[in-house]
Steps between C-alpha positions, in 0.01 A plus 500: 500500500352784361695650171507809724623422822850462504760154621640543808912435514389201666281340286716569230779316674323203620410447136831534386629273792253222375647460192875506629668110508769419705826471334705147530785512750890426431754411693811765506811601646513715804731735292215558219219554743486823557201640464294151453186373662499205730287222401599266748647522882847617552611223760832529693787268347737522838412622810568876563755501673670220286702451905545682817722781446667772680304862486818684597865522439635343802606165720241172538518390859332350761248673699569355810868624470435851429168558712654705763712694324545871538723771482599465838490137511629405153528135310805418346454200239742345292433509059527186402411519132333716260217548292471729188164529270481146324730236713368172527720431830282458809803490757449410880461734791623404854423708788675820497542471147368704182522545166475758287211564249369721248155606379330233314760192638379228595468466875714210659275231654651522788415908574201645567576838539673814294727749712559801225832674478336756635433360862902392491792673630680472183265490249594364077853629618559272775289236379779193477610311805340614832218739498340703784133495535375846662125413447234187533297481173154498618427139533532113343439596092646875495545598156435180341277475201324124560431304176214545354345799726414657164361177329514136468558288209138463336381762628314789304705803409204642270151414389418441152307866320804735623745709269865428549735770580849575567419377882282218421821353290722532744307299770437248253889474436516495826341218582684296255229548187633505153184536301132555544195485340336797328235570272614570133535885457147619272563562145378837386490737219436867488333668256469856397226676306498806380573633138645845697783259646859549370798336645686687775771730341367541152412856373100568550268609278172687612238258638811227622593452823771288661413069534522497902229216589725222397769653687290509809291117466790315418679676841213427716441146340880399609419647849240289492704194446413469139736434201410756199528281198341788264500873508319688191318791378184433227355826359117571533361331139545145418504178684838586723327349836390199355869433292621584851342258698563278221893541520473510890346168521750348248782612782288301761356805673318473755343877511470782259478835646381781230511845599243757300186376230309436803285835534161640342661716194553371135805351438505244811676227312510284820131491554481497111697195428441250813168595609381142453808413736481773751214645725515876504417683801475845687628447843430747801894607558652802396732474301448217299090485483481285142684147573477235246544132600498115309671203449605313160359156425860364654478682799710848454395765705415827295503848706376819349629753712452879377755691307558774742800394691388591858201327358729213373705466804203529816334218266789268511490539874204444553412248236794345344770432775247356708444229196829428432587451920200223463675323220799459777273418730575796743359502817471851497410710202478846649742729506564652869242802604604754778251730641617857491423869542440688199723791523281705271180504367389369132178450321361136394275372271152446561370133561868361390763393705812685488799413385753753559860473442670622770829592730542454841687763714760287758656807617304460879558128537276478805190618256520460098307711276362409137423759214402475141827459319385723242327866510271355258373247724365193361531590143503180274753712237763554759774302415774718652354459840538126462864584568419654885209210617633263751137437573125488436295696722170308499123720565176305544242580227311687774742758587475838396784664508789431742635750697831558689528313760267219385613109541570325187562187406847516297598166252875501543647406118850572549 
């Protein structure tokens, strides 16, 4: 490659994806998974359902005695026993007979069919002794749920590579699962550069701003799955990066992710300290064009991400979270893209993709709009508009401008 012609996003990620290794699994409790990566198949413990059990409030019976009946021709049936959520009784039924059940009972052998209240004279408050049926359920099975319609014992719940929510957890609890294997959470640290940082709340002096970058890597690292075992900010003269990396690896780190030193002015004490450990490189994206990238001797991923945070945060997105989703061995390392109309027009760089942070307008839910989240577009300074994105609208390198009306494709972040 010439030292002219910029690295596409993609090469730069398939070089950073070549140096990522797969994290070890463990074995966990359903209650702490939250959040984890599969590394194995989630299999069914029990079938689900565990039995066959009643769909509605109502009375077991036999098919064939109720079959005919109708509100001119009703069925009277005798209760002969009763069923709430959780009995382990599984009483008799004799023609003309029924028994009452609730949702989620276990269906007596000897029924095959659920009359609800609601298709009884009496209903719940008549429900005792004789009943009235005004109504034929539909047929042999009515409102029964059959064992193991949902899944079998054995069977596979989830594949290994996929996140585990809130919903995920429940189906494996479900099924009788008590713990599951998942890839160790990455170890990272975040480091801050910058001899302009001071720590949030503390009077400024002219020149300082406000240390935000930690703030922001460490947040996106967790919603990555990661575990932040170091946050710090190293001014611009010294050997800060390398004492960092030094400390992070100490804590078992599997990543270091440095934010500013990366760029083409005179105090870039990233590229000045670990140059022998880290490639530099200009990238064609806006923001985030200089990208640095290495590996220690033992393994630890090193990201140079630029100090801007708009810079700081579309490089994490695009460069960092997908690393980190490959140590869990994610199937997927993408965020989610929509394509949507621009609902006005903005400018973009020339032979860069675009990277702007953006908010999408829901207020017509049959067609969404997207718009820069700040007036000042893209701008790599704009912290405060961090606060609005919900999204990255994405523009090829070949685009123009875009224009109102124009299909995007949107990166949903939040």
């Amino acid at each position: 490659m010439s030292a002219d012609r910029l690295r596409t996003v993609e090469e730069q990620l398939a070089i950073v994806l070549e140096r990522v290794r797969p994290l070890d699994g463990t074995r966990v409790p359903v209650a702490a998974a939250l959040g984890r990566t599969l590394v194995e198949p989630l299999r069914a413990a029990v079938d689900i359902p565990v039995f066959d059990n009643s769909a509605m409030d109502g009375f077991a019976v036999r098919f064939e005695d109720v079959k005919d009946a109708t509100d001119a021709a009703p069925v009277r049936l005798t209760v002969v026993g009763d069923l709430p959520a959780g009995s382990p009784l599984d009483p008799p039924i004799g023609p003309g007979e029924a028994v009452r059940i609730m949702t989620g009972s276990a269906v007596p052998s000897a029924a095959d069919a659920i009359v609800p209240f609601e298709s009884t004279a009496g209903g719940l408050a008549d429900s005792l002794g004789e009943i009235t049926v005004l109504a034929a359920p539909r047929g042999p099975g009515a409102h029964i749920r059959r064992r193991g319609e949902d899944i079998t014992v054995g069977g596979e719940l989830l594949p290994a590579g996929v996140e585990l929510g809130a919903l995920q957890l429940a189906a494996a609890a479900a099924a009788g699962v008590d713990d599951v294997v998942v890839a160790r959470r990455p170890r990272v640290a975040v480091v801050s550069t910058g001899s302009e940082l001071v720590t949030p709340g503390r009077p400024l002096e002219r020149g300082q701003i406000p240390e935000s970058n930690s703030q922001l890597l460490a947040g996106l690292a967790e919603g990555a799955g990661a575990e932040v075992v170091l946050r710090l900010s190293v001014d611009d003269e010294g050997d800060g990066p390398a004492r960092a990396v030094v400390e992070a690896s100490a804590l078992g780190a599997d990543a270091v992710v440095f934010s500013g030193g990366v760029s083409a002015g005179a105090y870039e004490v990233v590229k000045n300290t670990l140059a022998g450990a880290m490639e530099f490189a200009k990238i064609a994206m806006q923001p985030g064009k200089p990208q640095g990238f290495g590996a220690t001797d033992d393994g630890v991923l090193l990201f140079g991400l630029p100090g801007n945070p708009v810079s700081a945060a579309v490089s994490f997105e695009v460069f960092v979270r997908p690393a980190l989703l490959a140590m869990q061995r994610r199937t997927e390392l993408h965020r989610p893209t929509l394509r949507l109309p621009a609902a006005t027009g903005w400018r973009t760089p020339p032979e860069r993709r675009q990277y702007l942070p953006a908010a999408i307008d829901r207020s017509d839910p049959a067609r969404w709009t997207v718009r820069p989240a700040t007036a000042g577009g893209s701008g790599s300074h704009l912290a405060g508009g961090l606060a609005r994105a919900e999204a990255y609208a994405i523009v090829p390198a070949d685009v123009d401008v875009v224009q109102a009306g124009d299909t995007v494709d949107v990166m949903l972040v939040s």
